[in-house]
C-alpha positions as CSV (number, residue, x, y, z in Angstrom):
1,X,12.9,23.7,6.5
2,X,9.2,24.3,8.0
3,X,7.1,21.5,8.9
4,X,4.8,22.5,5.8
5,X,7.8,22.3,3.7
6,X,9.0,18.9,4.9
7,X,5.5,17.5,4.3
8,X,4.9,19.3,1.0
9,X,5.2,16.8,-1.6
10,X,4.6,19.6,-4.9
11,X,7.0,18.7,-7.6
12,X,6.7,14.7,-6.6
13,X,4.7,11.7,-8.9
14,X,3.6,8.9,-6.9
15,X,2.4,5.5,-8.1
16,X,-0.1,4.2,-6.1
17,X,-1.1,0.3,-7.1
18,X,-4.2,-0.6,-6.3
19,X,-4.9,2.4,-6.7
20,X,-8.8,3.3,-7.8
21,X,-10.2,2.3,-4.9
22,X,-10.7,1.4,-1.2
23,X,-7.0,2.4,0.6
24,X,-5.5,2.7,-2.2
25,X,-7.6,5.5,-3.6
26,X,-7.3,7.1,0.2
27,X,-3.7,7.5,0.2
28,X,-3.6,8.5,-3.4
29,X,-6.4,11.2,-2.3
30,X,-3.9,12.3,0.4
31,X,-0.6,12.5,-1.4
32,X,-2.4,14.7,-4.5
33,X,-3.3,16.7,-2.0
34,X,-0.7,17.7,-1.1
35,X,0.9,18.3,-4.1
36,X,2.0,15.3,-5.7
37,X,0.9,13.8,-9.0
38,X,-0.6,10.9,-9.0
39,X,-0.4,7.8,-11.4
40,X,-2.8,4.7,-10.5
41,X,-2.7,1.0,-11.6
42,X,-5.5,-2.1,-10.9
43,X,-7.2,-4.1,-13.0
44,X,-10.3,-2.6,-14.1
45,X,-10.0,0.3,-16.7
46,X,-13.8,1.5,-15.5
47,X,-13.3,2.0,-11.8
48,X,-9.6,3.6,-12.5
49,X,-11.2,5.9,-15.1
50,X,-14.0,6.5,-12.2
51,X,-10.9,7.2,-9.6
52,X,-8.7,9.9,-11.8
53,X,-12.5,11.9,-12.3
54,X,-12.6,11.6,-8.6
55,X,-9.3,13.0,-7.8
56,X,-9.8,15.3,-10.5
57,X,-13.0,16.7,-8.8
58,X,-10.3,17.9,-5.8
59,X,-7.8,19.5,-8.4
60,X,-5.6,16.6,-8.3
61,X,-3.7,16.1,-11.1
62,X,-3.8,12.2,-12.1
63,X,-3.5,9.4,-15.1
64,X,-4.0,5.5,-14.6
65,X,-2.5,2.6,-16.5
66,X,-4.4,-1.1,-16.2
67,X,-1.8,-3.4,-14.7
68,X,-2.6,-6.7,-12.6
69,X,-0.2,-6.8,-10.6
70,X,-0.4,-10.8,-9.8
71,X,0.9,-11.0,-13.4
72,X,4.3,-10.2,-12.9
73,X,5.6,-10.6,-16.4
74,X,3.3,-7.2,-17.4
75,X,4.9,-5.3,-14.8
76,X,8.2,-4.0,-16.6
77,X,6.6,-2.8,-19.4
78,X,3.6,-0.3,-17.7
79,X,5.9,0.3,-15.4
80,X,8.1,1.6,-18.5
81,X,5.3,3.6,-19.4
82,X,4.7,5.4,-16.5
83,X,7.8,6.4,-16.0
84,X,8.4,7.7,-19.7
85,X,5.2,9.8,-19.6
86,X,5.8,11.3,-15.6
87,X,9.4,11.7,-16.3
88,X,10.2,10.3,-13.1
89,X,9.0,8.1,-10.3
90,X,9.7,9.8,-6.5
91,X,7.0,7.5,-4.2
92,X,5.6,4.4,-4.8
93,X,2.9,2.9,-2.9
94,X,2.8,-0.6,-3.2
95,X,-1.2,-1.4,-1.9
96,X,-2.4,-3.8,-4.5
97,X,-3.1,-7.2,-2.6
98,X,-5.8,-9.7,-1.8
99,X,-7.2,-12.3,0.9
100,X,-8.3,-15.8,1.0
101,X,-10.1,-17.2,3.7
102,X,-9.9,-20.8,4.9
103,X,-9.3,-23.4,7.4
104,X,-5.2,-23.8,7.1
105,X,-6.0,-27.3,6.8
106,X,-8.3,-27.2,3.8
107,X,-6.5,-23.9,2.4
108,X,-6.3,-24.9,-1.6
109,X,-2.9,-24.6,-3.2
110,X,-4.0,-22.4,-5.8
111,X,-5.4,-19.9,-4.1
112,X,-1.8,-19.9,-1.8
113,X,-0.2,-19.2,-5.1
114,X,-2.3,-16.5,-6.6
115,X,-1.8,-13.9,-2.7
116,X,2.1,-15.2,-2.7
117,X,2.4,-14.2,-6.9
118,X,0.0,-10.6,-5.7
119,X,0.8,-9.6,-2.2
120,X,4.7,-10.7,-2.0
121,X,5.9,-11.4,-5.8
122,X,4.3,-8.3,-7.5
123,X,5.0,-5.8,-5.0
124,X,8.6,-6.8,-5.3
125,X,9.0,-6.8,-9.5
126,X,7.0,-3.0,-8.9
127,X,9.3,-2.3,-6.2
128,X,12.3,-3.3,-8.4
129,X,11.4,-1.2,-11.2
130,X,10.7,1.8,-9.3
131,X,14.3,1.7,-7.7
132,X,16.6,0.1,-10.2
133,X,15.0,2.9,-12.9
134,X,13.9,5.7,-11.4
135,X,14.8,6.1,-7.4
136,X,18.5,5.0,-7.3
137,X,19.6,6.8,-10.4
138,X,17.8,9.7,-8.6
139,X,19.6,9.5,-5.1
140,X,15.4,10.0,-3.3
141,X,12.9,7.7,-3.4
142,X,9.9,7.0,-0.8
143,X,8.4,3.3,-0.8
144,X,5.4,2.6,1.2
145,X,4.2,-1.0,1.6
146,X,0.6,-1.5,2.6
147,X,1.4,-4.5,4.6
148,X,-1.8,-5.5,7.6
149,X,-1.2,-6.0,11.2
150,X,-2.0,-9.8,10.0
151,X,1.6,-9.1,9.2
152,X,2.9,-8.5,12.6
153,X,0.9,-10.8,14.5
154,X,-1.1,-14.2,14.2
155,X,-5.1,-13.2,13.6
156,X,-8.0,-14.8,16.5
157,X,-9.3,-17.7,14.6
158,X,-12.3,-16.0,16.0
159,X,-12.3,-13.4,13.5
160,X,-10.3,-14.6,10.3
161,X,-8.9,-17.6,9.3
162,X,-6.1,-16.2,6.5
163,X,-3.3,-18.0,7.0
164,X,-1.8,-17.5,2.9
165,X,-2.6,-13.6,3.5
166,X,-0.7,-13.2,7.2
167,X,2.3,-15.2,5.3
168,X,2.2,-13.0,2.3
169,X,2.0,-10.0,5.0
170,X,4.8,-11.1,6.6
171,X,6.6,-11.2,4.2
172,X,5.8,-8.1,2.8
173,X,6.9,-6.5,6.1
174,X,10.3,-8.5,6.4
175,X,10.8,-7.4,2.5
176,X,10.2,-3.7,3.5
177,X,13.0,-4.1,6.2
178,X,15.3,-6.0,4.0
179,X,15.1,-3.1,1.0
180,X,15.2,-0.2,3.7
181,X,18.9,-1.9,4.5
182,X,19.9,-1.8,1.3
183,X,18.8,1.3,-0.5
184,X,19.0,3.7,2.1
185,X,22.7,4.6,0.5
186,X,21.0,5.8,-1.9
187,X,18.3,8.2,-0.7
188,X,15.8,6.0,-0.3
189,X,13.4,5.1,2.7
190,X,10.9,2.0,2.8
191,X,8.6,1.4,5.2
192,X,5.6,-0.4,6.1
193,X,1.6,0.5,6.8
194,X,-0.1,-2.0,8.8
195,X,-3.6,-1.6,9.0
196,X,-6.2,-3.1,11.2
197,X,-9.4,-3.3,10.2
198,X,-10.8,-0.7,7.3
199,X,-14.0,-0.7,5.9
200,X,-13.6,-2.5,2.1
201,X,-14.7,-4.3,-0.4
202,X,-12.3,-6.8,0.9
203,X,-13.3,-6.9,4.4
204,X,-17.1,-6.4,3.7
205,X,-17.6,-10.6,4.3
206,X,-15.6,-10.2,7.2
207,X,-17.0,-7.6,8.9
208,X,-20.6,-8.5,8.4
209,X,-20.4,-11.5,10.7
210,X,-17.4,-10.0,13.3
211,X,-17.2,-6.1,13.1
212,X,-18.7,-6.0,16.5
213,X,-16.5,-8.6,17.9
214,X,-13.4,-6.5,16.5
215,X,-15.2,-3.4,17.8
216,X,-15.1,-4.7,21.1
217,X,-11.7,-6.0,21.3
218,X,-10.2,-2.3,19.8
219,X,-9.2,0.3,22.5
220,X,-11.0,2.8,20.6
221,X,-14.1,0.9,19.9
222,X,-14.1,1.8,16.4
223,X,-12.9,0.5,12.5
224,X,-10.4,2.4,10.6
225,X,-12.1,5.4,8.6
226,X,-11.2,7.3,5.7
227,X,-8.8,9.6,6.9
228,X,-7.1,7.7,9.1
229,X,-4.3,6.0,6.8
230,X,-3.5,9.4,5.2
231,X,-1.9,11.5,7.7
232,X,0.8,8.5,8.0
233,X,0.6,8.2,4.0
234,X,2.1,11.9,3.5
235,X,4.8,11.6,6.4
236,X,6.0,8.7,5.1
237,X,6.2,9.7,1.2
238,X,7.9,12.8,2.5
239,X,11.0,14.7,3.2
240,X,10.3,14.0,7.0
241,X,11.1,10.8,7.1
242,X,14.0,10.9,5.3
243,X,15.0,9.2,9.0
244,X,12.6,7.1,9.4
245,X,13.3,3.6,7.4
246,X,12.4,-0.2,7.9
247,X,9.6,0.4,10.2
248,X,6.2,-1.7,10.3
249,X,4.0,0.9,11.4
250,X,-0.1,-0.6,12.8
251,X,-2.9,1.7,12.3
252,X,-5.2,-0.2,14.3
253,X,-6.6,1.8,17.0
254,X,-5.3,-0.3,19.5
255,X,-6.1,-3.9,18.7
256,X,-2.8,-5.4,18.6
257,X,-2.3,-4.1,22.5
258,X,-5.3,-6.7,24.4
C-alpha cells in the first residue's frame, strides 16, 4: 500500500465524543477529511447542531447524537443508535472530559467524583461498546484516547493545581495500555493523545493568568494550535498504525523535556 492509501480513511465512521467543539471538533475536522464519516456526541444539542453545519461547510459528511458522557447509564443505548444508523463503528475517539481546579487539600469530593465518573468511567462504558459491538466482531478497530500530558507527569503547582484531572489522566493512559494488551488479537490498536496546552474553553481561566509562564517554559515558545493534534489524529485512526498500540503520545511542543 502507498502512504496515501495507508492514511486514507474513506469507507471508515468515526465517533468522536466531545465532539462539537474545541479538540474534539479538530480531530473530527481531520479524520472527515480525510474520508471518514463522522458521528459526534456532547451535551448540548445547539453547539453539536452548529459542529455538523461546520463540518458540513468542508464536504464532510456528519450526524450528532446528545450523550453526556458522565452519565454512564445513557451510554449503551446512543451508543446503540449510532451504530444501527452508521452500520458500523471503525474509530472511536474518546475526547469528552473535564477539569477541576483546587488546592489537593481543599479539593471537594464531589467534584473528584463527577472527572473520575467523565474522564475515566465514561470513556471506558464508550470504549466497551465500541469493541464488544462493533470492533471485535469486526477484527479492526482504532481507539484514540485524548488523555493530557497531566497524565504522564505531575503539573508545576505554579501553573495548575488539578490533582482529580492528572489522576483521571492517568488513568486514562494506563487504561489505554491495558485495552491495547488485550484487543490487539483482534485487530484493534488503542492509543493515547497527550496534549500540552491548547487554546479552549477549558483552559481559557488557565491561560489568562499563566500562558506566558507556559510559553516560556515550552521549547517552542508557543501553545498548541489548531492543526497540531490532527496530523497525529489520522495516523493513529489509520491503517498505519496497525503497529503502533499502547503508546501515550505528548503533543506539547517540548514542555515535558525542561
Amino acid at each position: 500500500m502507498s502512504v496515501k492509501q495507508l492514511l486514507d480513511l474513506s469507507g471508515r465512521n468515526a465517533i468522536v465524543t466531545g465532539g462539537s467543539r474545541g479538540l474534539g471538533l479538530q480531530i473530527a475536522e481531520a479524520l472527515g477529511e480525510m474520508g471518514a464519516k463522522v458521528a459526534l456526541t456532547a451535551r448540548k444539542k445547539d453547539e453539536l447542531d452548529e459542529a455538523v453545519r461546520h463540518l458540513a461547510g468542508m464536504g464532510i459528511t456528519a450526524q450528532a447524537w446528545v450523550c453526556d458522557i458522565g452519565r454512564r447509564e445513557s451510554i449503551p443505548g446512543v451508543f446503540d443508535q449510532m451504530l444501527a444508523r452508521l452500520g458500523r463503528v471503525d474509530i472511536l475517539v474518546n475526547n469528552a472530559g473535564a477539569v477541576w481546579g483546587a488546592p489537593a487539600e481543599d479539593h471537594p469530593l464531589e467534584a473528584w467524583d463527577k472527572l473520575v465518573g467523565l474522564n475515566l468511567v465514561g470513556s471506558f462504558v464508550m470504549t466497551q461498546q465500541a469493541a464488544k459491538k462493533a470492533m471485535i466482531p469486526a477484527k479492526w478497530g482504532r481507539i484514540l484516547f485524548v488523555a493530557s500530558v497531566a497524565g504522564l507527569t505531575a503539573s508545576d503547582p505554579a501553573v495548575v493545581r488539578t490533582v482529580s484531572y492528572n489522576a483521571t489522566k492517568h488513568a486514562v493512559v494506563g487504561m489505554a495500555k491495558q485495552l491495547a494488551a488485550e484487543w490487539g488479537e483482534h485487530g484493534i490498536t488503542v492509543n493515547a493523545i497527550c496534549p500540552g496546552f491548547f487554546p479552549s474553553k477549558m483552559t481559557r481561566a488557565t491561560l489568562d493568568t499563566t500562558g506566558e509562564l507556559v510559553r516560556k517554559v515550552t521549547p517552542t515558545r508557543r501553545l498548541g494550535g489548531p492543526e497540531d493534534l490532527k496530523g497525529l489524529a489520522v495516523l493513529l485512526a489509520s491503517e498505519a498504525s496497525r503497529h503502533i498500540t499502547g503508546q501515550a503520545i505528548a503533543v506539547d511542543g517540548g514542555a515535558m523535556l525542561i
